[in-house]
C-alpha positions as CSV (number, residue, x, y, z in Angstrom):
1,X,-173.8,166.1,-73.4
2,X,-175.8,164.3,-76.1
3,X,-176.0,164.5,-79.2
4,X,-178.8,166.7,-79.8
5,X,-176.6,169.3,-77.9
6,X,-174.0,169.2,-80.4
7,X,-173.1,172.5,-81.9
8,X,-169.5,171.6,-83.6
9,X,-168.6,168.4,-85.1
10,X,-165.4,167.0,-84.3
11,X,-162.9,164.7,-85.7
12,X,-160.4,162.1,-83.7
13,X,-157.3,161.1,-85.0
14,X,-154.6,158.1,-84.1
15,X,-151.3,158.6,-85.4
16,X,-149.5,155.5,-85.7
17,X,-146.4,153.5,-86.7
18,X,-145.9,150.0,-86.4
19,X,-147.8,149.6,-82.9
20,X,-150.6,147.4,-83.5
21,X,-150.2,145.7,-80.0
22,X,-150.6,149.0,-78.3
23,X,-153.2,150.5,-81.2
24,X,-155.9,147.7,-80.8
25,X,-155.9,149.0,-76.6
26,X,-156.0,153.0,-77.8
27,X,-158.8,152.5,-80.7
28,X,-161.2,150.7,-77.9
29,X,-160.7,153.5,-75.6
30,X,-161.7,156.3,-78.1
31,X,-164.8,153.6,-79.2
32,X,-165.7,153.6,-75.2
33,X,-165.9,157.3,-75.0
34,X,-169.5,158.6,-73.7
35,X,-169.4,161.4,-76.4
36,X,-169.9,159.6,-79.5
37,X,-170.4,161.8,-82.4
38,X,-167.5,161.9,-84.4
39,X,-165.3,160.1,-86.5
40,X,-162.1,158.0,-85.9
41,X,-159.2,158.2,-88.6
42,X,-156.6,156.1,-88.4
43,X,-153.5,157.6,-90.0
44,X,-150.6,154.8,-90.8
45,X,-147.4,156.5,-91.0
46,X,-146.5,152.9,-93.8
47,X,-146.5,150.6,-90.9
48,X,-144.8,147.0,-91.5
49,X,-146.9,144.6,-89.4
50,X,-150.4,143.8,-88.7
51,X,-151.6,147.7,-88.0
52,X,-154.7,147.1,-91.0
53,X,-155.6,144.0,-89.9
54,X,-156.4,145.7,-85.9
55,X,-158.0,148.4,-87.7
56,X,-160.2,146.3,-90.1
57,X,-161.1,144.0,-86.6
58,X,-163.5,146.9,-85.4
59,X,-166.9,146.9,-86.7
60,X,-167.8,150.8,-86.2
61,X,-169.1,153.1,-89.1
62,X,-167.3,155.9,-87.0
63,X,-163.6,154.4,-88.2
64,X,-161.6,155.5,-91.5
65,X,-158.1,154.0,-92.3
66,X,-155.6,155.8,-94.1
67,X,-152.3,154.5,-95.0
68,X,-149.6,156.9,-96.8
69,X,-147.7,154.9,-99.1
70,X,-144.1,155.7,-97.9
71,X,-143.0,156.7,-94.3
72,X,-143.2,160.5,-93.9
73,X,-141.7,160.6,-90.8
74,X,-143.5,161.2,-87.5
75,X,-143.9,165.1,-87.5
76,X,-145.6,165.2,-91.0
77,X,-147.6,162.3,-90.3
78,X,-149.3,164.5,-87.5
79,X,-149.7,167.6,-90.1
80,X,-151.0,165.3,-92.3
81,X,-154.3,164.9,-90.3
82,X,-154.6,168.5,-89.5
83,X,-154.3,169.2,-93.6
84,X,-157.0,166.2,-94.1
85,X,-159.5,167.1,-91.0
86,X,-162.8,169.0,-91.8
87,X,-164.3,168.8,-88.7
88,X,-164.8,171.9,-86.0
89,X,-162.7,170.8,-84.0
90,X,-160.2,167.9,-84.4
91,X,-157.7,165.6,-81.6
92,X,-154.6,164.4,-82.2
93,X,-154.2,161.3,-80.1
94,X,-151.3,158.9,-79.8
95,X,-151.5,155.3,-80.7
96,X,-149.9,153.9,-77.2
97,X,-151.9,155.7,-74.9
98,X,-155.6,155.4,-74.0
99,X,-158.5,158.3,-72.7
100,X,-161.2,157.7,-70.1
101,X,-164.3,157.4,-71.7
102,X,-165.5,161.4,-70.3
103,X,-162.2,162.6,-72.0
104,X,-163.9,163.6,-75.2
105,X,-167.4,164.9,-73.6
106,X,-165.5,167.5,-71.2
107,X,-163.3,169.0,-73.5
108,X,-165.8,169.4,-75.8
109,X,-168.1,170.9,-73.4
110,X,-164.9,172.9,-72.9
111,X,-164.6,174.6,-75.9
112,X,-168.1,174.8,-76.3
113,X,-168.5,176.7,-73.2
114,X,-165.4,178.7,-74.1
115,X,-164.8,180.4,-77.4
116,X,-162.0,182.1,-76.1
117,X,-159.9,179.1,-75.6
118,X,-158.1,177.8,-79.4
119,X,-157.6,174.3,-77.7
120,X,-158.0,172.6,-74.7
121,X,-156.1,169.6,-73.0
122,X,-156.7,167.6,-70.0
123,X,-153.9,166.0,-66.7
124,X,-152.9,162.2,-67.4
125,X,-152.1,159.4,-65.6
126,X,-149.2,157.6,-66.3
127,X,-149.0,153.6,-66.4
128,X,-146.2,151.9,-66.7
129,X,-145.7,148.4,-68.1
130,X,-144.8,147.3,-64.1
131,X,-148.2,148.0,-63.1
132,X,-147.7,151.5,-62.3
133,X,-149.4,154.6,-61.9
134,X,-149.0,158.1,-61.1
135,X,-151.4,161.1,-61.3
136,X,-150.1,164.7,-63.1
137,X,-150.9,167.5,-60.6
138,X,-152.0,170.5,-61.7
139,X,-149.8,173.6,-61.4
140,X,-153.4,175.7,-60.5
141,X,-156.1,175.7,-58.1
142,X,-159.6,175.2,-59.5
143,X,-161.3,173.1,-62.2
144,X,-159.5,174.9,-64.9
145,X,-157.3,177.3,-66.7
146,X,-156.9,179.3,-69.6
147,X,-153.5,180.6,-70.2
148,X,-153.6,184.1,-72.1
149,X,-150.9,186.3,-73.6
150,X,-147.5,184.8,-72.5
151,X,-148.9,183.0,-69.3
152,X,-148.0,179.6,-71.3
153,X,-144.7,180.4,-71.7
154,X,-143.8,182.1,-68.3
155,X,-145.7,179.1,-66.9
156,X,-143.5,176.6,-69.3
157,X,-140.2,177.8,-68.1
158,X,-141.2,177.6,-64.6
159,X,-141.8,174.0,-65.2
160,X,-145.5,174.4,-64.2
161,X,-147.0,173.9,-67.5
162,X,-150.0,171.4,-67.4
163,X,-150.7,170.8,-71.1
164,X,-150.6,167.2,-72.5
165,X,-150.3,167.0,-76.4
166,X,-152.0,163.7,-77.0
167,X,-155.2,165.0,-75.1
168,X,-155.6,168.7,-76.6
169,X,-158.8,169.3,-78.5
170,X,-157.8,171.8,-81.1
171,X,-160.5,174.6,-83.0
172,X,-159.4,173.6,-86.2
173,X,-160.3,177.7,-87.1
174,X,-157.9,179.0,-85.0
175,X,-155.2,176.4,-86.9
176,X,-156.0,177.4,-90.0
177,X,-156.8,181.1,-89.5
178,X,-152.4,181.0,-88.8
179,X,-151.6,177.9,-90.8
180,X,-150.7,176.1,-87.4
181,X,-149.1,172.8,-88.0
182,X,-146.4,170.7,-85.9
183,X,-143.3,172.3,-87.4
184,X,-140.9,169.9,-88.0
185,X,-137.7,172.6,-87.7
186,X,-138.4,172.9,-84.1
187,X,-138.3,168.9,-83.8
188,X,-140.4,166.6,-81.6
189,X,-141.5,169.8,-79.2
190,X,-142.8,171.0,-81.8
191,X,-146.1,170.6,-79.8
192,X,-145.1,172.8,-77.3
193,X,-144.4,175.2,-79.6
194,X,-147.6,174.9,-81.6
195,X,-149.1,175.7,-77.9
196,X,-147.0,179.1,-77.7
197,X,-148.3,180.0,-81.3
198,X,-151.9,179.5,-80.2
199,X,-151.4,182.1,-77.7
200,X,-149.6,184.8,-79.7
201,X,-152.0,184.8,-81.9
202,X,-154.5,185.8,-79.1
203,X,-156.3,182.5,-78.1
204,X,-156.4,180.9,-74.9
205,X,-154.9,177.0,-74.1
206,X,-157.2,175.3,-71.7
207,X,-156.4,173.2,-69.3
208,X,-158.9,170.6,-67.3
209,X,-157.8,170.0,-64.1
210,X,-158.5,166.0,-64.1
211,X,-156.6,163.1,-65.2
212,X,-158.8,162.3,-68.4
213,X,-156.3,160.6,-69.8
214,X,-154.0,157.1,-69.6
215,X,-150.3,157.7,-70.7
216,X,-147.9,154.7,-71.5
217,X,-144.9,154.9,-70.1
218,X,-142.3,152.9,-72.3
219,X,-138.4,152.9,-72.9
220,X,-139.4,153.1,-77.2
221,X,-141.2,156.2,-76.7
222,X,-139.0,159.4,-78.3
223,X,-139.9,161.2,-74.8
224,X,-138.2,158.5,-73.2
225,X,-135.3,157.6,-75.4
226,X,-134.5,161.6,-77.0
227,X,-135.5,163.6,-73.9
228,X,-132.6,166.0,-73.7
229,X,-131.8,166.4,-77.3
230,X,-136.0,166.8,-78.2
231,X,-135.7,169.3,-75.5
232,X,-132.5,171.1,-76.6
233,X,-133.7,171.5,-80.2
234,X,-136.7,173.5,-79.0
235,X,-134.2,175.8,-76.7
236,X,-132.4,176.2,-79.9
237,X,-135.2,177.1,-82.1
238,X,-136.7,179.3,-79.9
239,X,-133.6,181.2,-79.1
240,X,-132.9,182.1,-82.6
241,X,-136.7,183.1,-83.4
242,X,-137.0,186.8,-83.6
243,X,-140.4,186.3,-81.5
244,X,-139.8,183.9,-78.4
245,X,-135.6,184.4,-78.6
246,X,-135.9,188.0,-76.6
247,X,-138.7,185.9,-74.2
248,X,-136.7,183.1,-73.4
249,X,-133.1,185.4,-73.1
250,X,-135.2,187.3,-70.1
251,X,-135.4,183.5,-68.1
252,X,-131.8,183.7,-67.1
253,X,-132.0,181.5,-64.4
254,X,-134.1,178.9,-65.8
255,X,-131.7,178.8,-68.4
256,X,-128.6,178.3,-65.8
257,X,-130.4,175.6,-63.6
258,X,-131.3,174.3,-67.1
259,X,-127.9,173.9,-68.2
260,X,-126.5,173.1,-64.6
261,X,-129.1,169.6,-64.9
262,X,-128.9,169.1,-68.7
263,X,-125.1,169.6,-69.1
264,X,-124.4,166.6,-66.4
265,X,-127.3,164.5,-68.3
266,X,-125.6,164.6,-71.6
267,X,-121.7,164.2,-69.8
268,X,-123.4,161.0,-67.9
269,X,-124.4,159.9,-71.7
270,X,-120.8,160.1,-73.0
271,X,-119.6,158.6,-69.8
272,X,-122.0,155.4,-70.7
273,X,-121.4,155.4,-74.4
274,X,-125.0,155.6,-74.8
275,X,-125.5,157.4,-78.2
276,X,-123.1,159.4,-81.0
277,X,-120.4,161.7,-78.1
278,X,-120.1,163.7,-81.1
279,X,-123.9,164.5,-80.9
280,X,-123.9,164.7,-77.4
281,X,-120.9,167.4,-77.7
282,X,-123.2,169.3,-80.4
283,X,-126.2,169.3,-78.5
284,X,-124.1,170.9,-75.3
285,X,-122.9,173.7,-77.7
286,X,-126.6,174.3,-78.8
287,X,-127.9,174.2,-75.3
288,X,-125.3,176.9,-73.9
289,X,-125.9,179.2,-76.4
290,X,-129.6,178.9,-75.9
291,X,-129.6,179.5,-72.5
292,X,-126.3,180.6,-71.2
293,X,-124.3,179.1,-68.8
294,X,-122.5,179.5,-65.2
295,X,-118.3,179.1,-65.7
296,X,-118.3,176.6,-62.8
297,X,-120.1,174.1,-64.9
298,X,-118.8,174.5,-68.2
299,X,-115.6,173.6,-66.6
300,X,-117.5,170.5,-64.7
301,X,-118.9,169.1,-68.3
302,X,-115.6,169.6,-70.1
303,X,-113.3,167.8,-67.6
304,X,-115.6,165.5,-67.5
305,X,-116.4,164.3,-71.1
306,X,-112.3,165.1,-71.3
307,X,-111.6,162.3,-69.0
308,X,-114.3,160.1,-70.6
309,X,-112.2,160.3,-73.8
310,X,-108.9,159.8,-72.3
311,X,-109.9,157.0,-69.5
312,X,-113.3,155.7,-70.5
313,X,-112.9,152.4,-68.7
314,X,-111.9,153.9,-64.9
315,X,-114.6,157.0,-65.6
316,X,-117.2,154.7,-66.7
317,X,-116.3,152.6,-63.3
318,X,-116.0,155.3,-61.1
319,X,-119.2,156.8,-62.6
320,X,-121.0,154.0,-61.6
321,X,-119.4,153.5,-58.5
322,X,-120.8,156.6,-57.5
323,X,-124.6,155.4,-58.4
324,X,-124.4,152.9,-56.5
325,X,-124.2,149.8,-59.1
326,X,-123.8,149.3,-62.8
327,X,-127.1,150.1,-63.7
């Protein structure tokens, strides 16, 4: 698509904190993309090293830098590009992952060629600092999707969702026609949340099926470090909302297998020390009255983190023992 083709404008924004390594890497591969009308704002959530200085290194018209003056915390840095953005439509990208240069030029074509869809995201691939890679699959047959009504949700928890938030393309109408921003009550899924708003409101999220993107797999990303209490708070926040908490009570046994896996995640935390037990004990409360929970293993995760308070030396032993080393 070439410029002359252009019916919306469009408006790319990096989020970062304190990743100038990783942000020089992710600002050349929004630069490389073959679509190249829009603008690139930089949004600096007060970062503490050299994150100006990379910024200031690229000679593009195309770039803006905006630094806020105190740390706002992740969430509302992101709302704070969504509240600044004037463009059609807008993407939120992250500042240690990159996009294939055709990223921007299909979903654009995407939205263009379907008014029904409120955003549209692409599959990734995943690199990891090894070397690494692995390819999302789709969940669907075909080039692409557009999930309608609750088909996000049901599709969600069935673990066959396919959205990727650093690679949606938003209409920035359909955000502000519901005030749509990242809410930061539902915590760092607050994404995923955003996604199931889209579609109550009676748009369609888009899928591509095609790794357009490059995600960075790394142990300091919060997906990495907070995946079962990110996850937990959104189970939470969703079962005490008058909308989704009579959607999500009706996925019984998601919510069983859910706590069966999670429940043994967060008693294998205590058992390695690894974070606050008494958050760890919180976030089981919050989890099992989210999603309910089979007798058999509340009993397994209270015996468990029992022992781990009385014998935490032989548990932690006999813990790893069991996986095979003390890794």
């Amino acid at each position: 698509m070439s410029s002359a083709d252009k019916v919306h404008s469009l408006e790319i924004f990096i989020l970062t904190y304190n990743r100038a390594d990783y942000l020089c890497e992710s600002i050349e591969s929004v630069l490389a993309s073959s679509y190249k009308d829009f603008t690139l704002t930089v949004v600096d959530n007060c970062s503490t090293d050299n994150t100006k200085e990379v910024v200031n290194s690229f000679d593009d018209p195309r770039i803006r830098y905006v630094k806020h003056e105190k740390n706002i915390g992740g969430i509302n840095n992101i709302n704070s590009a969504i509240r600044m953005a004037k463009a059609d439509y807008i993407v939120l990208f992250h500042d240690d992952d990159k996009m294939l240069p055709s990223m921007i030029e299909e979903e654009y074509g995407f939205l263009e060629e379907h008014p029904e869809a409120g955003c549209v995201s692409c599959l990734s691939r995943s690199f990891f600092e090894d070397g690494r890679t692995e390819d999302m699959k789709a969940s669907f047959e075909g080039e692409s999707k557009i999930y309608t009504g609750t088909e996000l949700f049901d599709a969600y928890f069935a673990d066959k969702h396919d959205t990727v938030c650093p690679s949606i393309m938003y209409r920035k109408s359909v955000l502000d026609a519901h005030d749509l921003i990242f809410d930061p009550k539902v915590g760092p899924c607050c994404d995923i949340k955003l996604l199931f708003d889209i579609e109550r409101y009676g748009d369609g999220v888009g899928t591509i099926n095609k790794c357009l993107m490059l995600t960075r797999r790394h142990e300091k990303q919060d997906s990495t470090m907070n995946y079962f209490p990110m996850h937990i708070e959104l189970y939470d926040y969703l079962h005490n909302d008058p909308y989704y908490g009579p959607m999500l009570s009706e996925k019984k046994k998601w919510g069983l297998d859910k706590y069966h896996d999670f429940s043994r995640a967060l008693a294998s935390l205590v058992i390695r020390g690894t974070g606050s037990r008494k958050k760890h004990i919180s976030d089981e409360k919050k989890l099992r009255n989210a999603v309910g929970s089979r007798f058999i293993d509340r009993c397994v995760y209270t015996v468990t983190v029992s022992l781990a308070r009385l014998f935490p030396g032989l548990i932690r032993k006999l813990f790893f023992m069991r996986k095979g080393g003390r890794g």
